[in-house]
C-alpha positions as CSV (number, residue, x, y, z in Angstrom):
1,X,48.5,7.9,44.3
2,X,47.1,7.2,47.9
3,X,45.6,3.7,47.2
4,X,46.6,1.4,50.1
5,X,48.4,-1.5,49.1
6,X,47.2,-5.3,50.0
7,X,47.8,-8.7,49.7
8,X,46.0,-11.7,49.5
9,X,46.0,-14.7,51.9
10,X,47.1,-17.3,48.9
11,X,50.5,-16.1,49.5
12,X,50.8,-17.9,52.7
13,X,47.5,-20.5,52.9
14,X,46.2,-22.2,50.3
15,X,42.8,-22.4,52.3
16,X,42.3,-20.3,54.9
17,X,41.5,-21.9,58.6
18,X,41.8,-21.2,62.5
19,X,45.9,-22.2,61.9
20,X,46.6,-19.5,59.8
21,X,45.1,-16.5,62.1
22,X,49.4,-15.7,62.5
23,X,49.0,-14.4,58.6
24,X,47.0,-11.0,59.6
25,X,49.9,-9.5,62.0
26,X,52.2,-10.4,59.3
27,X,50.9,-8.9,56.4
28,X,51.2,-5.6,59.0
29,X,54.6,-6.1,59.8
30,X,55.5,-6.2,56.4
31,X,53.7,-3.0,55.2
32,X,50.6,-4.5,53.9
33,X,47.4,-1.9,54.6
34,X,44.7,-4.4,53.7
35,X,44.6,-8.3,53.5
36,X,42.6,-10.1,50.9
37,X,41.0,-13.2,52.6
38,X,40.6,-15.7,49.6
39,X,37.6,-17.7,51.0
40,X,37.7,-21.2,49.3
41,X,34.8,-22.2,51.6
42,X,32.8,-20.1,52.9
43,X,30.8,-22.7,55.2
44,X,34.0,-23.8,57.1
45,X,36.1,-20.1,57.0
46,X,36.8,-19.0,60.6
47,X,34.6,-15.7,60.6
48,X,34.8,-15.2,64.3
49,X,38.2,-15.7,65.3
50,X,39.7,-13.7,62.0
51,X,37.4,-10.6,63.2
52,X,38.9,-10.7,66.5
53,X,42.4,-10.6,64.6
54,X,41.4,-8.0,62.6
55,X,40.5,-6.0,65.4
56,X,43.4,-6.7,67.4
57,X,45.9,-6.1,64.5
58,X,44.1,-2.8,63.4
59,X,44.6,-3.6,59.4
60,X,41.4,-3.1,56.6
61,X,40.2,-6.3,54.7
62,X,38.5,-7.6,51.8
63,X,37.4,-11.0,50.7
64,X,37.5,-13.1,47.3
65,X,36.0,-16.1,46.5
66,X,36.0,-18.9,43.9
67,X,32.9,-20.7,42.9
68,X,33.3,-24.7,41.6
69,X,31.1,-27.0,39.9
70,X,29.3,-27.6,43.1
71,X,28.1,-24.3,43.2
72,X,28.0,-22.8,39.8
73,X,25.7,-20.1,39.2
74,X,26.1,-20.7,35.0
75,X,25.4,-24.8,35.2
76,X,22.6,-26.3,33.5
77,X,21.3,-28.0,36.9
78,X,19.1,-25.3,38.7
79,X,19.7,-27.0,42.2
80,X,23.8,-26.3,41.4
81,X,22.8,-22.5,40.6
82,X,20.9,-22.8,44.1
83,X,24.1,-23.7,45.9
84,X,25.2,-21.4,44.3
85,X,23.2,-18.5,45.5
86,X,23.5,-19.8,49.2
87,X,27.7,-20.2,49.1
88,X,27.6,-16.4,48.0
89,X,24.8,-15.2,50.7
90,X,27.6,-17.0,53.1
91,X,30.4,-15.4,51.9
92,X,28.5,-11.9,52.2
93,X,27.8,-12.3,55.4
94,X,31.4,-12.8,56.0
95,X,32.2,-10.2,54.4
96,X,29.6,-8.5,56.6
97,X,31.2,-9.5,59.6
98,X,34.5,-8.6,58.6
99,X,33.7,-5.5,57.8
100,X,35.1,-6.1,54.5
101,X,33.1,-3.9,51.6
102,X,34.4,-6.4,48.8
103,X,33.7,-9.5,47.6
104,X,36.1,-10.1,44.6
105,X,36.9,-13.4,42.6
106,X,35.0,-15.7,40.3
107,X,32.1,-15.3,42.0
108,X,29.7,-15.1,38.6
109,X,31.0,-18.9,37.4
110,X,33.1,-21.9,38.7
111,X,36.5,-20.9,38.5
112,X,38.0,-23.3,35.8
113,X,34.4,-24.4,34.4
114,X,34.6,-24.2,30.7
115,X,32.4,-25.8,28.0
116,X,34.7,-25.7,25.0
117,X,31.8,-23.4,23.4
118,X,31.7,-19.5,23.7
119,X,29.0,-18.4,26.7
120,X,25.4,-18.8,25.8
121,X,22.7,-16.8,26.0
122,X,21.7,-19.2,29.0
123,X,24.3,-19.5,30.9
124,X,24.1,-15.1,30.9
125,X,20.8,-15.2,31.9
126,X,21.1,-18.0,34.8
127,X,24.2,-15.8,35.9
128,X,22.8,-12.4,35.9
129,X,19.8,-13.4,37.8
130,X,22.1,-15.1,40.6
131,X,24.0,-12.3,40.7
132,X,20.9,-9.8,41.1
133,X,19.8,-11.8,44.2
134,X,23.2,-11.9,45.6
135,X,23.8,-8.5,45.1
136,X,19.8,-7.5,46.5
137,X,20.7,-9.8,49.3
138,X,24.3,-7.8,50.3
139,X,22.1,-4.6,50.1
140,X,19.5,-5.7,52.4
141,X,22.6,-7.1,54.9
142,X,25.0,-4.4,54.7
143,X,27.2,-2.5,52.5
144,X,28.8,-5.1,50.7
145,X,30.1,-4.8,46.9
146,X,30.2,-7.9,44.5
147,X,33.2,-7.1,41.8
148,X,33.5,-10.0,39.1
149,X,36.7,-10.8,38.5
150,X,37.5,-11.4,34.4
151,X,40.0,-14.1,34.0
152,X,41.5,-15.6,31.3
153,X,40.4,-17.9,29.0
154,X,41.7,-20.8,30.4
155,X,40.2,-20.4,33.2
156,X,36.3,-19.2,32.3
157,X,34.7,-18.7,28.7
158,X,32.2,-16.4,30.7
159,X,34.1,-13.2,31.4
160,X,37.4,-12.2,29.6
161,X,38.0,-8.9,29.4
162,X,36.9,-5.5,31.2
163,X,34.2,-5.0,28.4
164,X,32.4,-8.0,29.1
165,X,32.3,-7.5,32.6
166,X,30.9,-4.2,32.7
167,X,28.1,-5.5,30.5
168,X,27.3,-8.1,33.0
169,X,27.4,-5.5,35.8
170,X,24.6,-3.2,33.8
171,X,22.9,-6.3,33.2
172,X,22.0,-6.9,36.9
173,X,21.1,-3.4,37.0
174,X,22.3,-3.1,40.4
175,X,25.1,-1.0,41.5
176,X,27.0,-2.7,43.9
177,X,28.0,-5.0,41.2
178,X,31.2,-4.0,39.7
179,X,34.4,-4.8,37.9
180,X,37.6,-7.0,39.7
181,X,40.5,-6.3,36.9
182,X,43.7,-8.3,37.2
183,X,46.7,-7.7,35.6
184,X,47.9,-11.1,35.4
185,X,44.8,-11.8,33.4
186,X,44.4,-8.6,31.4
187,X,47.9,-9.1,30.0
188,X,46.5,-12.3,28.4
189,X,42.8,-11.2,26.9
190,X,42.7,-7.0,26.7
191,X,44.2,-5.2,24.3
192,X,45.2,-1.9,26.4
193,X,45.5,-1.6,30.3
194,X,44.7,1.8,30.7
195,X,41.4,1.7,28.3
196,X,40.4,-1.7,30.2
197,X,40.6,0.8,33.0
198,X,38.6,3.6,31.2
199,X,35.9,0.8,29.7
200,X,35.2,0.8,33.5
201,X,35.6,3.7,34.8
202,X,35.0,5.6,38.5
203,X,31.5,3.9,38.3
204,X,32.4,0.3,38.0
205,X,36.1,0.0,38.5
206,X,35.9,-1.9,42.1
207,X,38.6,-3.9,43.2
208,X,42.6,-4.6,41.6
209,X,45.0,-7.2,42.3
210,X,48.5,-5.8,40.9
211,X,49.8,-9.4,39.8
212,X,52.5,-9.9,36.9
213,X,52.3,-11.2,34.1
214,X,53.7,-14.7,34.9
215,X,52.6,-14.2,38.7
216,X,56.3,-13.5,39.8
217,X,57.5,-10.4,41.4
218,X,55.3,-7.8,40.4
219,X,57.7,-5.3,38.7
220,X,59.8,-7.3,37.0
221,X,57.8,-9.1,34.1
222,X,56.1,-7.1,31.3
223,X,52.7,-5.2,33.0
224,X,52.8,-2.0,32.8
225,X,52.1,-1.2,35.6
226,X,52.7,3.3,35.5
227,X,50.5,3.1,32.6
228,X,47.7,0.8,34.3
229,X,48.3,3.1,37.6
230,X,48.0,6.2,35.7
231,X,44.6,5.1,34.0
232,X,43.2,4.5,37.5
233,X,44.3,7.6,38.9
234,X,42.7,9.2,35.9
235,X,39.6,7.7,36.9
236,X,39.9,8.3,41.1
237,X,39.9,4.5,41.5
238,X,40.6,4.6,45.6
239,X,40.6,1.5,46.5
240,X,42.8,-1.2,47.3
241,X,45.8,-2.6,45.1
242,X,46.3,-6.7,46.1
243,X,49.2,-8.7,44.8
244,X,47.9,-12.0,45.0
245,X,49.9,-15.2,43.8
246,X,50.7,-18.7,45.1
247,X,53.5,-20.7,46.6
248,X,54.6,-23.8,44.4
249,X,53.8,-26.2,47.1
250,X,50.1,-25.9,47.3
251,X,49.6,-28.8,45.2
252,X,45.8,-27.9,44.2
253,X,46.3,-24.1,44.0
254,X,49.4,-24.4,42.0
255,X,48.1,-27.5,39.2
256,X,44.9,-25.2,39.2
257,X,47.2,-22.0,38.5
258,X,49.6,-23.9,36.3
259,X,52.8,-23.2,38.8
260,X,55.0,-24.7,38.0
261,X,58.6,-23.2,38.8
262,X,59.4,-21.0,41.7
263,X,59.1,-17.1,41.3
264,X,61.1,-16.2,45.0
265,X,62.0,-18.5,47.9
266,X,58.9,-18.1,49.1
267,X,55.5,-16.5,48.9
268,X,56.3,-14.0,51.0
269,X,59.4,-12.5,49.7
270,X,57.5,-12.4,46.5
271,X,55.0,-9.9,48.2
272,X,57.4,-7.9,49.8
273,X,59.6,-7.1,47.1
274,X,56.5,-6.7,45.1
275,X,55.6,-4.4,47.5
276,X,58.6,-2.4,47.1
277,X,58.7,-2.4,43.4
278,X,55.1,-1.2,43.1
279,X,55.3,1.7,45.9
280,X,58.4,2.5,43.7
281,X,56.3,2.8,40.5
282,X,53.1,4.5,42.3
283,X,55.4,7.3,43.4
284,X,56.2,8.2,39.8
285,X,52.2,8.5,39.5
């Protein structure tokens, strides 16, 4: 396997700002090939001063994002899924910017939005169409790619599982909308990793975060993660592999993320020794 491996800015910042530039020589030092920017808003992220990092530091990037009920491209309110379109024009052309060829996240829904009813026919159709005009929009701009992440069913009713998602990328009918699969949340709602991987395939796997199962150490919980890296390299998935996860103390992140005990001493020595674990495992591949 030649993927590069990454990880996400959650490990050290709960929202990213001009205070926590230091992160992008660090995830270098520590072996990282691409960071994951996890944009919580994109209206106040520092787009200027992390490019000139990023170019200083010589390291690839891609972004996430999280919608919320502000701007929720599945809510009733029509001026909500118009907030909605504008927060994800901004975080394109952040992304744009960056040079960054991913957008990742809950990006189709607010994260942690859920009805207590299975998705409607309505809240598909209000979320397809945003996502055609985002995705028409990143075309017209640059070479950006929107991949939905599917999340667990605590945290959306809207996409669950790899088949879902695809479904949603054919329904926009564009084709720089793809797939975001995450093993943290695949262990929870598919029923096989490496035919999640093949309901996607080449043509709409695009982004991974290589979390475990209880968003520890990746390596030491119960994904299985030579099978899952197998099925991608069966499918010439090349892009990046992200562990993302969260630091106990980030009080919102954490009650959003239901963290409640502490995985490693700190964030960071739960990325490098994930690092090691998985570099370990993709070398068997």
């Amino acid at each position: 396997m030649n993927n590069k491996f990454g990880v996400d800015s959650f490990i050290w910042a709960e929202s990213f700002s001009e205070k926590d530039l230091w992160i992008i020589p660090k995830a270098k030092e520590l072996g990282f090939e691409v960071i994951d920017f996890a944009i919580s808003n994109p209206f106040t992220f520092p787009t200027e001063k992390v490019k000139e990092s990023l170019k200083e530091t010589g390291i690839d990037c891609v972004c996430t994002t999280t919608l919320t009920e502000e701007t929720n491209p599945i809510s009733p309110d029509p001026a909500i899924r118009k907030n909605a379109l504008d927060a994800m024009k901004k975080c394109v052309d952040i992304c744009n910017e960056l040079n960054a060829p991913i957008l990742g996240g809950v990006n189709y829904a607010a994260w942690g939005y859920l009805t207590k009813k299975p998705r409607t026919q309505d809240e598909w159709n209000w979320g397809v169409e945003n996502m055609k005009q985002v995705a028409a929009y990143a075309k017209e701009t640059g070479n950006v790619t929107i991949c939905v992440e599917c999340v667990n069913r605590f945290e959306t009713h809207f996409l669950n599982i790899a088949e879902d998602a695809v479904a949603f990328c054919k329904a926009t009918g564009m084709d720089n909308v793809k797939v975001h699969l995450d093993c943290f949340h695949m262990i929870r709602e598919e029923k096989s990793f490496s035919e999640a991987v093949k309901t996607c395939g080449k043509q709409y796997l695009g982004y991974v975060h290589v979390n475990e199962n209880d968003r520890g150490i990746p390596g030491t919980g119960l994904v299985p993660f030579k099978e899952f890296f197998e099925a991608i390299k069966e499918i010439g998935y090349d892009g990046p592999l992200v562990i993302e996860s969260f630091d106990p103390s980030f009080e919102e992140l954490a009650g959003n993320c239901a963290i409640w005990r502490s995985f490693a001493k700190t964030g960071e020595e739960l990325a490098v020794k994930g690092l090691a674990n998985l570099k370990a495992i993709a070398e068997t591949v």
